[in-house]
N, C-alpha and C positions, 0 to 999 in steps of 0.2 A: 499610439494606436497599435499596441503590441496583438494584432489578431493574422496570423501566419497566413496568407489567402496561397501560396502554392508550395504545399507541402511537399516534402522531399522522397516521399516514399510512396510507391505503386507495386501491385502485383501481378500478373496475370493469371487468369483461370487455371488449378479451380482454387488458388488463395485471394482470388477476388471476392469469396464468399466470406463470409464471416464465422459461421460457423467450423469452412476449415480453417480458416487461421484460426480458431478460439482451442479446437483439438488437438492439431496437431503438433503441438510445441509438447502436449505434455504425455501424448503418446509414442512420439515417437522423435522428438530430441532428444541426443546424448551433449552433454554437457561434463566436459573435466571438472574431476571432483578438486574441490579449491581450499584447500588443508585451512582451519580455523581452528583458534583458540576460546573455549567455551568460556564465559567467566558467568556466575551466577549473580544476578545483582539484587538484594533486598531491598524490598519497597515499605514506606511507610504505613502502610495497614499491616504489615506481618505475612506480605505475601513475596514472590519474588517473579525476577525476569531472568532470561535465560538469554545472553549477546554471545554473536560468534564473529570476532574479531578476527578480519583477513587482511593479510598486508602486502603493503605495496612490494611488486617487485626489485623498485628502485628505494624498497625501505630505508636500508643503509646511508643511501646518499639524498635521504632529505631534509637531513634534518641541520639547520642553520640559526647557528646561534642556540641551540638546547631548545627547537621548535621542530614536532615530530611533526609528520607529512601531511598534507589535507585530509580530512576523515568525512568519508559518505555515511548518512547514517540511511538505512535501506528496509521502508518496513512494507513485509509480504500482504497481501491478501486475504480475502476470511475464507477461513478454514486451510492457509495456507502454513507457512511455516519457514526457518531459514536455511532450509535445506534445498527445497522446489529449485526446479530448473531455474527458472525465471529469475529466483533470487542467485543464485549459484552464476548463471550466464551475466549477470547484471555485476557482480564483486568480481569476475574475474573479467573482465571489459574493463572496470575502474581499477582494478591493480594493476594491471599492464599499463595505468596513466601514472602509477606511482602513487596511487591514493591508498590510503589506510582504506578497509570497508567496517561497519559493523551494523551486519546483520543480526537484529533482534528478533525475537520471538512474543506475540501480544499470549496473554496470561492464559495458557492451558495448551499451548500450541509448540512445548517445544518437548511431546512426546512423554509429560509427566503432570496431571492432574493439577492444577495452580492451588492454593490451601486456602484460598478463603470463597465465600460462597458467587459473589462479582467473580465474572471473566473479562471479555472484550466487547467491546462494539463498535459502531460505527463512526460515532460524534467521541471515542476516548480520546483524549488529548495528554492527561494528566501524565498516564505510559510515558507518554511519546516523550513529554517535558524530562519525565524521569530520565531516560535515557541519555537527552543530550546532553541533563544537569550533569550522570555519570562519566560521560566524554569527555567533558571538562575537567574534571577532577583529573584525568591522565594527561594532562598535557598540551591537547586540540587548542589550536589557536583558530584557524579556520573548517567551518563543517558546512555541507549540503548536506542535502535531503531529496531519499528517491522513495518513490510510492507506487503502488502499483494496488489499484481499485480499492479497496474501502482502506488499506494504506495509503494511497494518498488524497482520500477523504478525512482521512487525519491530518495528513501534513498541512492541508490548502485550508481547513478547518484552526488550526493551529498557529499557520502562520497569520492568518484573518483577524480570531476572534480578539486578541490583545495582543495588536503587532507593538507597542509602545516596551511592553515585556520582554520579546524575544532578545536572547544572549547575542551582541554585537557579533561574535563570531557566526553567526549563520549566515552564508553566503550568499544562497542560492538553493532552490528547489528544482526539480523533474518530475512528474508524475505521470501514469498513464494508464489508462482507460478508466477513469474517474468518476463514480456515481453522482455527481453535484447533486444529483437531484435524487435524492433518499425515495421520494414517495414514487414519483411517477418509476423508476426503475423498478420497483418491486413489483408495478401493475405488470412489465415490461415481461420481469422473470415470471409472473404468474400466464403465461401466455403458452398453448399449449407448445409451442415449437420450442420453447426453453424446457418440456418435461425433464429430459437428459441432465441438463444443470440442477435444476433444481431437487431431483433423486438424490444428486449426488451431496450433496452441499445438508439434504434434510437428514442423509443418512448420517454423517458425521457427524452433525450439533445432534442428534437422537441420542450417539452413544454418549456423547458428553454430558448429557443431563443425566444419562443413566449413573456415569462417575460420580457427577456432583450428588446424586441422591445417596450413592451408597457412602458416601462423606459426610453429608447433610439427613440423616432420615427423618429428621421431625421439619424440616426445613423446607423442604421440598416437595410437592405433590407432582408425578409424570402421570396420573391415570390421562391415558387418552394419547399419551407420549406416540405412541405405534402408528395413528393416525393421521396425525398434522403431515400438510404434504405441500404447506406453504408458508415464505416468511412473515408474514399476516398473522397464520395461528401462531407460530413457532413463538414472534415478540410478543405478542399479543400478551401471552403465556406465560414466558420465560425471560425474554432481552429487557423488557419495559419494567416490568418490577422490580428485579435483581437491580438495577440500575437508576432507579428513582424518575422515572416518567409513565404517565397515566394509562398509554396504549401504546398500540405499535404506532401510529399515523402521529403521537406524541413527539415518541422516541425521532422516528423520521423525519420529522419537520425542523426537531429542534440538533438535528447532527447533521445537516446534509451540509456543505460546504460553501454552496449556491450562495446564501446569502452574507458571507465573511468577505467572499472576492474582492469585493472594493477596496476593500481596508488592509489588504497585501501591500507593503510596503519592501520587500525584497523582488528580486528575481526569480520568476515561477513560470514552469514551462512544463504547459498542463497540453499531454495528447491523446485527444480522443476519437477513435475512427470511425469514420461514418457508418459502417457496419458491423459495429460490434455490438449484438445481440441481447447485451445485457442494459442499454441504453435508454435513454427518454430523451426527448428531445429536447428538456431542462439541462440535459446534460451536457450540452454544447451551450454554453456562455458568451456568445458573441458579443454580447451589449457590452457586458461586464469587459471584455478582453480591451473590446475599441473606446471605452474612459480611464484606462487603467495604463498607468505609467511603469505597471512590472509584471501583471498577467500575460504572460503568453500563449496564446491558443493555437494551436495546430491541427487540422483537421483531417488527415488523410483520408481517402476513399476507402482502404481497405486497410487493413489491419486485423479486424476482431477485438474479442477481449484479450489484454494481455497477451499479443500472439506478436504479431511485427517479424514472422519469417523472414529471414534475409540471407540469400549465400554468398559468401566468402570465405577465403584461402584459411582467415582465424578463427570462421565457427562464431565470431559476434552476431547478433540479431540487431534487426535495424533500432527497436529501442534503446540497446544498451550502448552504439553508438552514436546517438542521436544524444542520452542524456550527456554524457562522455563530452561530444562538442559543444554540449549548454553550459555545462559546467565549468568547462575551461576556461571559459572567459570570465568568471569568477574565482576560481580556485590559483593560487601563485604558489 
């Protein structure tokens, strides 16, 4: 009955709210910048990914017998990217454990237009598979996996849908603030007190279609692009066709993660906080956690999305030591 019932993290007012923890990490944390090596990786349709390899402090001493060091593989957020705080705070927490990170970038998101007409979404897996096939290729003998909202609706998705598949070397998962539930969170985000998220999040996939049009001109239709002011139209439109499903409510039934969880067969240690704003109440899994012999649910009171402020002397946020100690007891 892996369902965490006294979470280890609380905050007092006003980060009891959710909304300010959801802001304030990415207004106004500073975050050391954590030196990475870009490598471009091509993928089998002719498009590519963009990994930024960060490494362990204790790089030099860990490797035994011609076995380099643990590797986190760490995928950001939609409309995120490997640079963001969150992903930065999070490689530089696991490399002061001595772990390799690689921070990936999902297709359009590492600052250069992706080449073929498909981007990202929610239920991609295939990315994700790409990525850890290429970790292996260097060397990884052991790898986790950290996610953070429609990333680790991939990972929880991935490790789910054909865990019989996954590569013996994956350990271990961490995830946190997790859409499980694709539909009811989008009612969630349509809700007027998310306006501010949802601005922000429409104005960026806007430009991006705009990109893919001037790419694609017979390809692509944006008339009306200006307009959509939800991720309803937005799939509707754009995620569900590019991607081969009938609608958005398609698209979101058949990627949300909710219904894989059973069939996790590694260590997965999914936190989502009772206040984080982007939520549905599908998104807390309890059933799921307490039949499940490697789901871990955690629930704190407060958190937000992707936020887990926390002060200490090294500037870690309570997620990135939280995933940090799940980890460890997987990772040698």
């Amino acid at each position: 009955m892996p369902l965490l019932t006294t979470p280890s993290y609380s905050m007092r007012f006003p980060f009891s709210n959710g909304h300010f923890q959801t802001l304030f990490p990415p207004l106004f944390r500073k975050v050391m910048d954590v030196p990475a090596e870009r490598i471009r990786m091509d993928t089998q349709d002719g498009d590519f990914l963009d990994l930024d390899f960060l490494y362990g402090n204790e790089r030099q001493t860990q490797y035994t017998g011609g076995a380099p060091a643990p590797l986190v593989v760490v995928s950001h957020g939609l409309e995120g990217h490997s640079r963001r705080k969150y992903v930065r705070g999070m490689a530089r927490c696991l490399n002061a454990r001595g772990w390799d990170v690689c921070a990936w970038n999902f297709r359009g998101c590492s600052g250069e237009p992706n080449h073929v007409l498909r981007m990202y979404h929610s239920g991609d897996t295939e990315d994700l598979r790409a990525v850890i096939d290429f970790c292996l290729t260097r060397g990884y003998e052991q790898i986790a996996l950290v996610g953070f909202s429609m990333g680790g609706n991939q990972i929880l998705k991935l490790l789910g849908e054909a865990p019989q598949e996954l590569p013996e070397a994956i350990r271990a998962a961490a995830v946190f603030s997790v859409p499980c539930d694709l539909v009811g969170a989008a009612k969630v985000l349509d809700q007027p007190g998310n306006a501010i998220y949802m601005r922000y999040f429409m104005r960026t996939l806007r430009e991006k279609m705009r990109q893919k049009k001037a790419l694609y001109p017979q390809r692509l239709n944006i008339d009306g692009l200006d307009r959509m002011r939800t991720f309803r139209e937005f799939d509707n439109r754009f995620t569900a066709p590019m991607h081969g499903f009938r609608n958005a409510e398609d698209y979101w039934r058949k990627s949300g993660s909710g219904q894989f969880l059973e069939h996790i067969n590694v260590p997965a240690l999914l936190v989502n906080a009772g206040n984080d704003p982007f939520l549905s109440p599908g998104c807390y899994p309890e059933e799921a956690a307490r039949s499940s012999a490697h789901l871990f649910l955690e629930m704190p009171d407060t958190g937000g999305h992707v936020g887990f402020v926390f002060k200490n002397p090294e500037g870690y946020y309570w997620s990135e030591l939280r995933a940090a100690q799940f980890l460890s007891t997987y990772l040698v």
